[in-house]
Backbone bond lengths (Angstrom), bond angles and torsions (degrees), N, CA, C in turn:
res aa  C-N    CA-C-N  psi(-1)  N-CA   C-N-CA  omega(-1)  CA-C   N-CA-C  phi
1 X - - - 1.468 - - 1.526 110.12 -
2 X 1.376 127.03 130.58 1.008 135.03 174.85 1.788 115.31 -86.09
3 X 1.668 100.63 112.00 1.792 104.39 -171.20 1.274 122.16 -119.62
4 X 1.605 108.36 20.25 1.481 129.55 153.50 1.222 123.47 -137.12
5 X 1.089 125.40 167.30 1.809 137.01 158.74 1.812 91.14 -88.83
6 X 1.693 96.48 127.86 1.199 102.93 158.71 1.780 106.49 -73.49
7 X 1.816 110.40 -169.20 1.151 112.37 -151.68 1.821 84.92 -93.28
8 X 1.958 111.34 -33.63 1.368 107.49 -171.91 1.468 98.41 -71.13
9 X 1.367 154.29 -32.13 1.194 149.91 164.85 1.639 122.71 -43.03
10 X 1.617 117.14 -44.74 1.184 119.52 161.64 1.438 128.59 -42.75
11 X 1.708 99.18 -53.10 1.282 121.12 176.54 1.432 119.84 -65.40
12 X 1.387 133.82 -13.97 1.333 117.64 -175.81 2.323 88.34 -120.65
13 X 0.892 81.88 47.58 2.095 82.65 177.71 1.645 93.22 -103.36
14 X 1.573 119.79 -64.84 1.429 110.19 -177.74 1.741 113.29 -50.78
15 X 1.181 158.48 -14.19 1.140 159.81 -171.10 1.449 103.54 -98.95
16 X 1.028 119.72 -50.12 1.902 132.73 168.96 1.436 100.19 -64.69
17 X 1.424 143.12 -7.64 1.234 133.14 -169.94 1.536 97.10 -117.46
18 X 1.142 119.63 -56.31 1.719 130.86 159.88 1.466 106.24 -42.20
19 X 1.334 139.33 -24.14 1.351 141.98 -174.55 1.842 91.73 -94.36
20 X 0.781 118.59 -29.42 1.574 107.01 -166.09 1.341 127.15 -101.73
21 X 1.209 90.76 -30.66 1.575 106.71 166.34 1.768 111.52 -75.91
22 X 1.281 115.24 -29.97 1.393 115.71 177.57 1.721 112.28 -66.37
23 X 2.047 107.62 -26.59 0.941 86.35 -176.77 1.523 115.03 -109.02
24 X 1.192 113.16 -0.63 1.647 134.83 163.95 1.650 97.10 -40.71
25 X 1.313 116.83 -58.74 1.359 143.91 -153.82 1.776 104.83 -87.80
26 X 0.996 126.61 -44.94 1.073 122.35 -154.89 1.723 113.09 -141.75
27 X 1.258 101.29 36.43 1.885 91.56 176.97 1.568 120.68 -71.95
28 X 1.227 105.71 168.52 1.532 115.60 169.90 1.334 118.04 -62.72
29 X 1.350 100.71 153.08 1.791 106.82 167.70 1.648 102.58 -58.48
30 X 1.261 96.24 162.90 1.590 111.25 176.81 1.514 117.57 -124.32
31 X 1.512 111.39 128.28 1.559 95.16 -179.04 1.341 104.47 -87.98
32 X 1.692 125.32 178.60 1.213 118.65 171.34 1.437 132.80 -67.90
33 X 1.727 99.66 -28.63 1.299 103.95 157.59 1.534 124.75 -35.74
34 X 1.366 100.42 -61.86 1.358 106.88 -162.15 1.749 111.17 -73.50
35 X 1.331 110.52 -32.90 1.134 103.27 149.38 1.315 142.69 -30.13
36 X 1.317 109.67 -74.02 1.770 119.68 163.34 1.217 110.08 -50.83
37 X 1.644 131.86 -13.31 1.488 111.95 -175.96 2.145 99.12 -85.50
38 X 1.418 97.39 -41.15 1.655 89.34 172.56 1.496 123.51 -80.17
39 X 1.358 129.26 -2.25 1.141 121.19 169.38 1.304 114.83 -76.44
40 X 1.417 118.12 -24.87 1.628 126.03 -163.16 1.318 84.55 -82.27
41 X 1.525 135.64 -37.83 1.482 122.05 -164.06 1.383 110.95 -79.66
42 X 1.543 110.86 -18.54 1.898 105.42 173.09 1.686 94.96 -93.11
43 X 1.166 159.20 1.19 1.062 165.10 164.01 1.217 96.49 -70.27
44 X 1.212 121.29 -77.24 2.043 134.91 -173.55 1.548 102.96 -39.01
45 X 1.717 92.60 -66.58 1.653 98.32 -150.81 1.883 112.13 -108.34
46 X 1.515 120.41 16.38 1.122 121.43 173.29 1.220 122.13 -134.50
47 X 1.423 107.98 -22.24 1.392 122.79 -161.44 1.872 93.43 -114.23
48 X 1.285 126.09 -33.82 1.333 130.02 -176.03 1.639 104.47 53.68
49 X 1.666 112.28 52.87 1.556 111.17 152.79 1.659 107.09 -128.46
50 X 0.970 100.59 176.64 1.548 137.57 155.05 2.228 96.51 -20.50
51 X 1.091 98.44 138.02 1.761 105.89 176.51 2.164 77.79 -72.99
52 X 1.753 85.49 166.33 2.232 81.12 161.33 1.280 68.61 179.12
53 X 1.784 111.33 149.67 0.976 142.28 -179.04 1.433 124.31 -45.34
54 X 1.429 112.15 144.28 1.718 105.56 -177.08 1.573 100.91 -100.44
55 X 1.394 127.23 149.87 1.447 127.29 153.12 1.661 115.02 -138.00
56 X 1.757 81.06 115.95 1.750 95.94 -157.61 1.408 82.91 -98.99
57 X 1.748 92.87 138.89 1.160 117.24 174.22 1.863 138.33 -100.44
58 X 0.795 176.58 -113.23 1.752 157.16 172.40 1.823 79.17 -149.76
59 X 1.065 130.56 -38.65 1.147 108.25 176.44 1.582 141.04 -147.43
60 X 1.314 159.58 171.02 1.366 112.98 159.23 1.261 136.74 -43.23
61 X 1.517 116.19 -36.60 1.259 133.59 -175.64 1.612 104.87 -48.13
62 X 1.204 112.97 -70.01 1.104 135.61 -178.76 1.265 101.05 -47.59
63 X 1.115 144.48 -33.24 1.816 155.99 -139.47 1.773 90.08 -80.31
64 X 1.804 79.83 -83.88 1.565 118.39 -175.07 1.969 100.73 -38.80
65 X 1.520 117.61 -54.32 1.497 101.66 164.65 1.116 129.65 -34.56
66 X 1.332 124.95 -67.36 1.324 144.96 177.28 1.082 113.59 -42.38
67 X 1.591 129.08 -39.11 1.548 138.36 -179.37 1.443 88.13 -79.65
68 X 1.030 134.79 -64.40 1.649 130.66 -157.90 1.594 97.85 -50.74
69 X 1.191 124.99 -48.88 1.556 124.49 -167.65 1.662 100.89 -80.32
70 X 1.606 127.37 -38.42 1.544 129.42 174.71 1.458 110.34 -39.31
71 X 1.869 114.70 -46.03 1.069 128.04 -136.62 1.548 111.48 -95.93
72 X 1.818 104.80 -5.27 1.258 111.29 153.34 1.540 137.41 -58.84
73 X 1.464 128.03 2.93 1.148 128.56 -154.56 1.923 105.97 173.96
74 X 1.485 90.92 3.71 1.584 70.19 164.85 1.530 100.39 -145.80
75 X 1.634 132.45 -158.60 1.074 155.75 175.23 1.481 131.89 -115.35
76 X 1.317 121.44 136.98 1.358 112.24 -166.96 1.523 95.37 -111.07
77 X 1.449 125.30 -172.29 1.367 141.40 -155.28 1.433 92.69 -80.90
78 X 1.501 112.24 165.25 1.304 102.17 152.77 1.474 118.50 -99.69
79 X 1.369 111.86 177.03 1.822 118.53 -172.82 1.232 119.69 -74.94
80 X 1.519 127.20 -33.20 1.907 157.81 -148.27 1.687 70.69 -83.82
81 X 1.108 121.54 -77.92 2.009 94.96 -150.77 1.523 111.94 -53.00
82 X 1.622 112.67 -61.44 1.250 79.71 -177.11 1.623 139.27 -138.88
83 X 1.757 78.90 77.27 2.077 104.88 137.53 1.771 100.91 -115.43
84 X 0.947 116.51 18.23 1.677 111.84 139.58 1.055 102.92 -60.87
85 X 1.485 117.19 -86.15 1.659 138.51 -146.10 2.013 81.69 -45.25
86 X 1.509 124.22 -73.71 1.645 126.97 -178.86 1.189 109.35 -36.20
87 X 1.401 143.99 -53.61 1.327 139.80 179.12 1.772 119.94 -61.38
88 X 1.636 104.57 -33.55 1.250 86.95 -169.97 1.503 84.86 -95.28
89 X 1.025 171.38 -57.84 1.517 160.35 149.96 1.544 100.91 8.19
90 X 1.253 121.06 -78.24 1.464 101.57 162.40 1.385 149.16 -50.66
91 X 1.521 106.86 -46.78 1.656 108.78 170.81 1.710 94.37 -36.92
92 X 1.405 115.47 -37.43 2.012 96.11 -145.01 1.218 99.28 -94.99
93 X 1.606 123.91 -8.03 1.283 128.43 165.17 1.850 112.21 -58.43
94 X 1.787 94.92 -55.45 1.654 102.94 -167.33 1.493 104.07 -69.69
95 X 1.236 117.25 -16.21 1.957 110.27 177.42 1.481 116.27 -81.39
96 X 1.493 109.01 -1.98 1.403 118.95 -159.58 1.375 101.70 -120.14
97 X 1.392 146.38 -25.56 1.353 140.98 145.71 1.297 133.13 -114.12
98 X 1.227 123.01 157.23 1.314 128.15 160.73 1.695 131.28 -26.90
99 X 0.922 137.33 156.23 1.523 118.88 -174.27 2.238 97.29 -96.86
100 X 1.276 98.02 -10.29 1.597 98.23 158.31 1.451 119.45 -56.48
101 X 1.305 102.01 -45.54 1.292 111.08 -170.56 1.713 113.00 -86.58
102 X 1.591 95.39 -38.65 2.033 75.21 171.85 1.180 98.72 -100.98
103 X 1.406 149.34 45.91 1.436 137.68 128.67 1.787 103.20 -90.29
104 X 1.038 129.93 -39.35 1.444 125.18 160.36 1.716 120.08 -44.35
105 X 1.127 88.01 -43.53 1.682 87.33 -177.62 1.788 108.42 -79.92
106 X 1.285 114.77 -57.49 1.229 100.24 171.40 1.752 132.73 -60.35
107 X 1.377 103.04 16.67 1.529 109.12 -173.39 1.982 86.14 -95.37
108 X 1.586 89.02 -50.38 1.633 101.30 -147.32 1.681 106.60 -77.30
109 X 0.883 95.72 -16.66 1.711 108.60 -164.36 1.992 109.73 -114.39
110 X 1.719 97.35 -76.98 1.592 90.26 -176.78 1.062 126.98 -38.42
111 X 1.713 104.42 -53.66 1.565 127.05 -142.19 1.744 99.28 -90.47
112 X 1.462 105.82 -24.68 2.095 94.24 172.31 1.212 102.29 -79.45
113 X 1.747 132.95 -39.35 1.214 118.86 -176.63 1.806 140.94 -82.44
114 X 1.399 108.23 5.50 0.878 148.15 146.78 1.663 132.63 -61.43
115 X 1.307 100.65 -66.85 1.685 129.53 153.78 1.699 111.06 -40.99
116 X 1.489 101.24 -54.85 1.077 100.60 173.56 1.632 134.06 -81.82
117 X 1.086 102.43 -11.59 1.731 131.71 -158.95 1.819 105.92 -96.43
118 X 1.400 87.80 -84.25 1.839 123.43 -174.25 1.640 99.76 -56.13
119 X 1.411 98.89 -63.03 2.028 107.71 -133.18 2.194 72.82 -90.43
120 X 1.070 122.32 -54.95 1.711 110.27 -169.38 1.850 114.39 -62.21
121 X 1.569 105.78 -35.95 1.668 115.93 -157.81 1.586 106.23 -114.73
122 X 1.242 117.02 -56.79 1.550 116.61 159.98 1.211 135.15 -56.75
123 X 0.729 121.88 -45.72 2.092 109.78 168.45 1.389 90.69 -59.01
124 X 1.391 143.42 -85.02 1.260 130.36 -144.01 1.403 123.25 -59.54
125 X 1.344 113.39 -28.26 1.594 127.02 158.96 1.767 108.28 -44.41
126 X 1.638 105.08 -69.54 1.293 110.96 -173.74 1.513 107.79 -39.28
127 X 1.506 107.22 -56.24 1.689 129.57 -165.10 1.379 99.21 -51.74
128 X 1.367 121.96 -51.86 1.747 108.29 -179.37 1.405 104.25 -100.82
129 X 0.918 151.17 5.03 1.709 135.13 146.23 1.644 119.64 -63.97
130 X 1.653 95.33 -43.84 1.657 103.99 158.03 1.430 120.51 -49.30
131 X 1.227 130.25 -78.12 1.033 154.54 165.71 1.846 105.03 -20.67
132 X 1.173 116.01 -47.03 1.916 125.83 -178.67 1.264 102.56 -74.32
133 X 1.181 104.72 -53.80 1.796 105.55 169.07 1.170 120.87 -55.33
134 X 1.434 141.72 -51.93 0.982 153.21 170.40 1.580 118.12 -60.73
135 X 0.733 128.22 9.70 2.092 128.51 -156.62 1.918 82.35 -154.77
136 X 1.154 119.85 -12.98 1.641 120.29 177.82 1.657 102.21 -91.12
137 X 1.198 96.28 -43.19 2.019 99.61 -164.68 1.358 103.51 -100.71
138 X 1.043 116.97 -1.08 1.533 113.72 173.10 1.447 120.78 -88.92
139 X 1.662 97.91 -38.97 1.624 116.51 168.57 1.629 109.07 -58.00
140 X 1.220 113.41 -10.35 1.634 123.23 -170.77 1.411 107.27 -104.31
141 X 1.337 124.78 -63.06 0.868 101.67 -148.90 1.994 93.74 -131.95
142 X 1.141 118.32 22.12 1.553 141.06 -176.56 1.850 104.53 58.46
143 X 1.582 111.83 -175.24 1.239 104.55 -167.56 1.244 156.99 -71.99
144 X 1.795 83.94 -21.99 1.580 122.97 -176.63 1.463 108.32 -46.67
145 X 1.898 85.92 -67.44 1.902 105.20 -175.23 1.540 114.49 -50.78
146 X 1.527 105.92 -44.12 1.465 115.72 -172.88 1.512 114.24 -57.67
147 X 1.583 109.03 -29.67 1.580 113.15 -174.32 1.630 99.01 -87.20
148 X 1.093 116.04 -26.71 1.573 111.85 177.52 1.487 131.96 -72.50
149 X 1.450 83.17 -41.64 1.603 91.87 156.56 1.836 144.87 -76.05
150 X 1.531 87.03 -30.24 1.547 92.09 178.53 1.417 95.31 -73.87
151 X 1.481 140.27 -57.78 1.543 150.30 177.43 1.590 94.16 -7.26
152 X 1.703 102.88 -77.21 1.262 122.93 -172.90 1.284 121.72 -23.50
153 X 1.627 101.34 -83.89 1.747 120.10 178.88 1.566 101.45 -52.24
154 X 0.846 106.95 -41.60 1.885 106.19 -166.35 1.612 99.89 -52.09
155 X 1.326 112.38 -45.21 1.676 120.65 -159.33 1.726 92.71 -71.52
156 X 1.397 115.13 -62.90 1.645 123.43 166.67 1.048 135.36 -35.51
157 X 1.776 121.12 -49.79 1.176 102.79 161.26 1.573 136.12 -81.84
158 X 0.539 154.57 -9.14 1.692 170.52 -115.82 1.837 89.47 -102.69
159 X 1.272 126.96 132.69 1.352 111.30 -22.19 1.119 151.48 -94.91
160 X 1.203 121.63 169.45 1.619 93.61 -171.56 1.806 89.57 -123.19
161 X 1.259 128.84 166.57 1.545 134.80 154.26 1.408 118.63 -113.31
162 X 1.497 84.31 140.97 1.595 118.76 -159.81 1.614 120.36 -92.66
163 X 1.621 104.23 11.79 1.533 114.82 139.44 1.812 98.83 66.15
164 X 1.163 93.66 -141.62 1.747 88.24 -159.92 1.940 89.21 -72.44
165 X 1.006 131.80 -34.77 1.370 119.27 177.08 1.322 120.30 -35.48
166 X 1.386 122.68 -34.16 1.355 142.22 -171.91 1.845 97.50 -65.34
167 X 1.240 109.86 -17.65 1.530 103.48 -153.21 1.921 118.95 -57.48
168 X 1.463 115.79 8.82 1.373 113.40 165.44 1.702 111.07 -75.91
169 X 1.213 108.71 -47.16 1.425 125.08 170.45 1.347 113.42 -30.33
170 X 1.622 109.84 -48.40 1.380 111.70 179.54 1.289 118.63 -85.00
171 X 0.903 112.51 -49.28 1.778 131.45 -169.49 1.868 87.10 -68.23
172 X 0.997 152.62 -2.83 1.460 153.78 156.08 1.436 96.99 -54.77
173 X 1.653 101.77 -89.68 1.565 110.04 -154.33 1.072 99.56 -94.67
174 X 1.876 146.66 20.50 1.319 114.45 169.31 1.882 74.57 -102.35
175 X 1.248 137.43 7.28 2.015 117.79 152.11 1.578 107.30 -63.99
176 X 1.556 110.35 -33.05 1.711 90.03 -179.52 1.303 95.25 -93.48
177 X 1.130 148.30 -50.97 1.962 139.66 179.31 1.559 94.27 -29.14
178 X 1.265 117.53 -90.47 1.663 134.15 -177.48 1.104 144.32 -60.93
179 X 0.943 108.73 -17.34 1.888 128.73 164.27 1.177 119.25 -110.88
180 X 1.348 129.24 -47.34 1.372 142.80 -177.40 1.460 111.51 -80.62
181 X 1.074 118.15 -59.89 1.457 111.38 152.68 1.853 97.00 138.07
182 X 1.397 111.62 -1.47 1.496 107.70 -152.21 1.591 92.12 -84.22
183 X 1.568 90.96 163.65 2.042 107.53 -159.87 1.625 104.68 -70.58
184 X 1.101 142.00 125.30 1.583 127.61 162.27 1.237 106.39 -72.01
185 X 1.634 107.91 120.95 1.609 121.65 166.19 1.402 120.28 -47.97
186 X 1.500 115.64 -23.88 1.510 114.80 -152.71 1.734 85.94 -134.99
187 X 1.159 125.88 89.56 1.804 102.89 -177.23 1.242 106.84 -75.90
188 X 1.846 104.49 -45.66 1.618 99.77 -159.62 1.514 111.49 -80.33
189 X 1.490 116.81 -26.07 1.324 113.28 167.06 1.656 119.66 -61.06
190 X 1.342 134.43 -79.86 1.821 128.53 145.56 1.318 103.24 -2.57
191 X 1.034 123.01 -62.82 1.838 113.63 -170.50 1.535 116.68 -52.87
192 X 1.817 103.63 -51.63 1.147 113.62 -174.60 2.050 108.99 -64.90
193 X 1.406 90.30 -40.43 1.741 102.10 170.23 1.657 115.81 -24.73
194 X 1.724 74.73 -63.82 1.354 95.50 -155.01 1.620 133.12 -74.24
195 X 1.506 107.13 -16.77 1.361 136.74 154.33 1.126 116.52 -32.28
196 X 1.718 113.53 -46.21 1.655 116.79 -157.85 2.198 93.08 -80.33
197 X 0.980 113.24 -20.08 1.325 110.30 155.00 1.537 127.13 -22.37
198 X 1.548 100.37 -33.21 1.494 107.61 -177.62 1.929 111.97 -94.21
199 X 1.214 95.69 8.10 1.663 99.99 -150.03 2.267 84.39 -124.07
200 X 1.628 97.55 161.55 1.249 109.99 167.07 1.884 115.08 -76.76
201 X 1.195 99.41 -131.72 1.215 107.68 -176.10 1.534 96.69 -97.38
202 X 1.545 105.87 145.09 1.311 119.45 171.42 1.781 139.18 -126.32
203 X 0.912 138.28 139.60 1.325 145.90 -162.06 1.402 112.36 -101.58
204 X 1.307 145.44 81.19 1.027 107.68 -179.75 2.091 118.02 -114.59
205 X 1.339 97.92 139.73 1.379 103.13 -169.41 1.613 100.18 -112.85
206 X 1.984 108.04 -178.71 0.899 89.17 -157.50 2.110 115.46 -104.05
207 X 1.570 86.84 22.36 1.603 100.85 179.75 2.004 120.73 -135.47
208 X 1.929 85.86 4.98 1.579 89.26 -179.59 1.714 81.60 -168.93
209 X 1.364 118.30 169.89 1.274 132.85 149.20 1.650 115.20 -156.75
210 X 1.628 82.90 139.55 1.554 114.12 -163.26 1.262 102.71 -93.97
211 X 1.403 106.86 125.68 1.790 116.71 177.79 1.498 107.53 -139.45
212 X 1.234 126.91 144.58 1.267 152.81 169.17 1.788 116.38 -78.39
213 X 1.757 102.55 136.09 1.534 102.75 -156.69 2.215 85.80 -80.10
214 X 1.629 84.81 165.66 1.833 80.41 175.59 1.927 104.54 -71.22
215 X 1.500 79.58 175.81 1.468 81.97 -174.91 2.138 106.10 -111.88
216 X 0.880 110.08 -173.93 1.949 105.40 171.32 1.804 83.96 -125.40
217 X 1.528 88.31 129.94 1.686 95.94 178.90 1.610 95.97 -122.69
218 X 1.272 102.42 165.03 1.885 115.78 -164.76 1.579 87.58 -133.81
219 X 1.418 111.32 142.00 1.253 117.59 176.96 1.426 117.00 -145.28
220 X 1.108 136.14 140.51 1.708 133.11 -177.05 1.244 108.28 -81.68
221 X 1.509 120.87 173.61 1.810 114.67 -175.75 1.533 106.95 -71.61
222 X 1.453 114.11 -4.22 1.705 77.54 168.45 1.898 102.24 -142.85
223 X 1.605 72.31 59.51 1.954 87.59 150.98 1.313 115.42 79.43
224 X 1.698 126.88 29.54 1.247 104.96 -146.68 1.722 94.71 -153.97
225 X 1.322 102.71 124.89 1.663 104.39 -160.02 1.541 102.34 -49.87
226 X 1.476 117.51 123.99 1.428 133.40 145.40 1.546 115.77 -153.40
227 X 1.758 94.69 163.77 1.097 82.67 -176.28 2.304 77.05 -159.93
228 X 1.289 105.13 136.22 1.604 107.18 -175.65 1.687 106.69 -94.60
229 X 1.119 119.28 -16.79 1.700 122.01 163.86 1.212 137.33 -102.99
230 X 1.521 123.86 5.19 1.202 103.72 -158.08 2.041 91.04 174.88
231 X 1.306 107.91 -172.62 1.369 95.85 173.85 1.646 119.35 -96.81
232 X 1.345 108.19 125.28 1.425 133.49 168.11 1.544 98.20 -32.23
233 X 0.967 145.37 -48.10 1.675 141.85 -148.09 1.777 86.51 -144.79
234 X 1.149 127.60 118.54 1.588 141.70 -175.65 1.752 106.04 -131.77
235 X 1.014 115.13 113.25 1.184 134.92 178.14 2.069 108.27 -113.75
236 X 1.086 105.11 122.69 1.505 110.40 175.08 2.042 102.25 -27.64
237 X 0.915 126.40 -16.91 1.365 124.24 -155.34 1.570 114.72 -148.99
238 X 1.227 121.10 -20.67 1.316 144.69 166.90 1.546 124.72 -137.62
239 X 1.692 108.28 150.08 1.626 103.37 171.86 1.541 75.48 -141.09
240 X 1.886 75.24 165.48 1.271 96.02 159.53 1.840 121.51 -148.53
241 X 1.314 106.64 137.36 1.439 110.36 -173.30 1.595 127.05 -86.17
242 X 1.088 79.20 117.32 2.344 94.64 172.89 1.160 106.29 -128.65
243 X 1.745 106.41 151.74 1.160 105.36 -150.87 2.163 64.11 -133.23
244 X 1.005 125.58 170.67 1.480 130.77 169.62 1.668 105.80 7.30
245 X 1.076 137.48 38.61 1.435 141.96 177.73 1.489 105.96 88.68
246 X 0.938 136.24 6.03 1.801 134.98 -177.50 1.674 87.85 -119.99
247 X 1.761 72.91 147.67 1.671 105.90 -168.43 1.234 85.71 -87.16
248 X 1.921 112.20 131.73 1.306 116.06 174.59 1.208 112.01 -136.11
249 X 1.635 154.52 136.00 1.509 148.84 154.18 1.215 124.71 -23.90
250 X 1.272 100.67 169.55 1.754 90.53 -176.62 1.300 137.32 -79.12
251 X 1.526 82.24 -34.18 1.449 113.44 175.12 1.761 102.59 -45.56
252 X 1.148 116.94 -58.40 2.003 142.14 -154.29 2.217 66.40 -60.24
253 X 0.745 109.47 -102.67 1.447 121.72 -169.58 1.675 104.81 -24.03
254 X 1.013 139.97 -55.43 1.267 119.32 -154.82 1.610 90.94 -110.42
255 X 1.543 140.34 21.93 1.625 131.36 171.12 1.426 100.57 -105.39
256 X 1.195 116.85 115.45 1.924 121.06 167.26 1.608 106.75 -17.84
257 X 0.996 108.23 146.72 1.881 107.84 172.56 1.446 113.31 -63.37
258 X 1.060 104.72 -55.20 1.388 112.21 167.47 1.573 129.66 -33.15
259 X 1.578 107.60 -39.07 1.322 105.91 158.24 0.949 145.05 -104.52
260 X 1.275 124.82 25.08 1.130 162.60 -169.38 1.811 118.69 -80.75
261 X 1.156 111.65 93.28 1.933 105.48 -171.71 1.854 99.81 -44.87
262 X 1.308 110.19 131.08 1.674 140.29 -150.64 1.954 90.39 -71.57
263 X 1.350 120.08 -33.30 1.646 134.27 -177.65 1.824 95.32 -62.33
264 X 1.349 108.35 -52.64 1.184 104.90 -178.45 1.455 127.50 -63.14
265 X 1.398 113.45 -37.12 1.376 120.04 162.89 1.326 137.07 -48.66
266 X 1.735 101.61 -38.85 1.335 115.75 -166.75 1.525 96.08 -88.19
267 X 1.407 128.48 -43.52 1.478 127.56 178.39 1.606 117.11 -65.95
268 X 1.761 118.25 -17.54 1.358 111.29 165.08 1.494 101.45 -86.05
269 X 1.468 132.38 -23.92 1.263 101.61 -177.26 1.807 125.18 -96.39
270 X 1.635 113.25 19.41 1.486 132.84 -174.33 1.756 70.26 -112.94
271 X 1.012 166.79 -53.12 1.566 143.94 176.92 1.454 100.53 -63.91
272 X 1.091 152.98 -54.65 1.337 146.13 -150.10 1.369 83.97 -85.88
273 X 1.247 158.92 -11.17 1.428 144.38 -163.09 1.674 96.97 -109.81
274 X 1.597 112.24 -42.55 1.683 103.66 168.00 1.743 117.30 -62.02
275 X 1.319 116.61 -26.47 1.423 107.12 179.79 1.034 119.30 -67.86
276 X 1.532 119.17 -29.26 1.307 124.39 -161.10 1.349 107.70 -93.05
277 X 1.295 119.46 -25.23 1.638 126.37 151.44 0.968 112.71 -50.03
């Protein structure tokens, strides 16, 4: 059992954390090809069904539609396989070190890339993709239906994977797989896991699964959606605008400051002063 971090192990954590967060943050587009080649591998080796067609979508927005209308007439995966594949990845982690060592690691490793990943870039993503969806189907069909329905699908589909967002999850235990040296219980399942790293958010049902294309995200030096030209969060089909981590219009982003009514300024910068708290 391993019941320290050596000193060369310490030393290569900031570079494994800078690697993960870059790709939490910043993956490549995905073609559909390549899509269908990692869905078939969580199909094969996590999920233990049948390969079934992918239909990748331009955005989450777009995703989450597609599931809402899928979800009339079919079935999604169940949850039990895979937090198998997560549990036994862990059990073989926790038999293999000290709890020094995986409370060290999850200080040094999970919890910045996460911090940096999840808690700065993911909620606010979720918050305005939610939010588009929601201000779309309400204008349609008023609030009642809209709350009845999202309730619904939400409870049905679950689960879904959270694709390169997930990337603390990974960047955890491939430091003990790849740095640390300890055996993965599950290779081909983790492998197949771990693939969707390259992919957005995903759906998977039990005769198609619906996934969302990546997005190009813009971030300020300390981690925090903006972007001064254009949209902060860019999806083939959607953007969305932040200006210092606050959700802002388009207009606020692309009108000179200068022309800008002076109320508006002062109320984005009493939000940009709570984020940064």
């Amino acid at each position: 059992m391993i019941t320290e971090l050596t000193q060369e192990l310490l030393t290569a954590i900031p570079a494994h954390v800078a690697k993960w967060v870059d790709l939490g943050l910043h993956p490549d587009q995905i073609t559909k090809e390549a899509a269908q080649k990692i869905i078939d591998g969580i199909y094969k080796h996590v999920l233990k069904k049948p390969s079934v067609p992918v239909v990748l979508c331009p955005s989450p927005r777009k995703a989450w539609h597609a599931v809402c209308c899928y979800k009339a007439v079919r079935n999604s995966v169940g949850n039990s396989v895979v937090d198998s594949v997560r549990e036994a990845v862990r059990d073989s982690v926790v038999d293999s070190v000290g709890n020094s060592v995986w409370e060290a690691v999850v200080d040094s490793v999970r919890v910045a890339v996460r911090e940096a990943v999840e808690n700065s870039v993911v909620d606010s993503v979720w918050e305005a993709v939610r939010n588009s969806v929601r201000e779309s189907v309400r204008d349609s069909v008023g609030v009642a239906v809209m709350e009845a329905v999202e309730n619904s699908v939400r409870n049905s589909v679950w689960p879904w994977l959270d694709g390169h967002w997930m990337s603390y999850f990974f960047s955890y235990y491939d430091f003990f797989f790849d740095v640390v040296g300890i055996t993965n219980p599950v290779p081909e399942a983790y492998s197949a896991l771990h693939e969707t790293s390259k992919m957005d958010v995903i759906y998977p049902f039990d005769d198609v699964c619906i996934v969302s294309m990546n997005p190009t995200v813009h971030v300020n030096g300390d981690g925090r959606l903006h972007c001064e030209n254009g949209p902060a969060i860019q999806y083939p089909q959607d953007g969305y605008y932040f200006l210092h981590g606050v959700r802002v219009s388009k207009e606020i982003v692309e009108t000179p400051a200068e022309l800008l009514d002076p109320t508006i300024t002062t109320h984005f910068a009493e939000q940009a002063r709570r984020v940064a708290d």
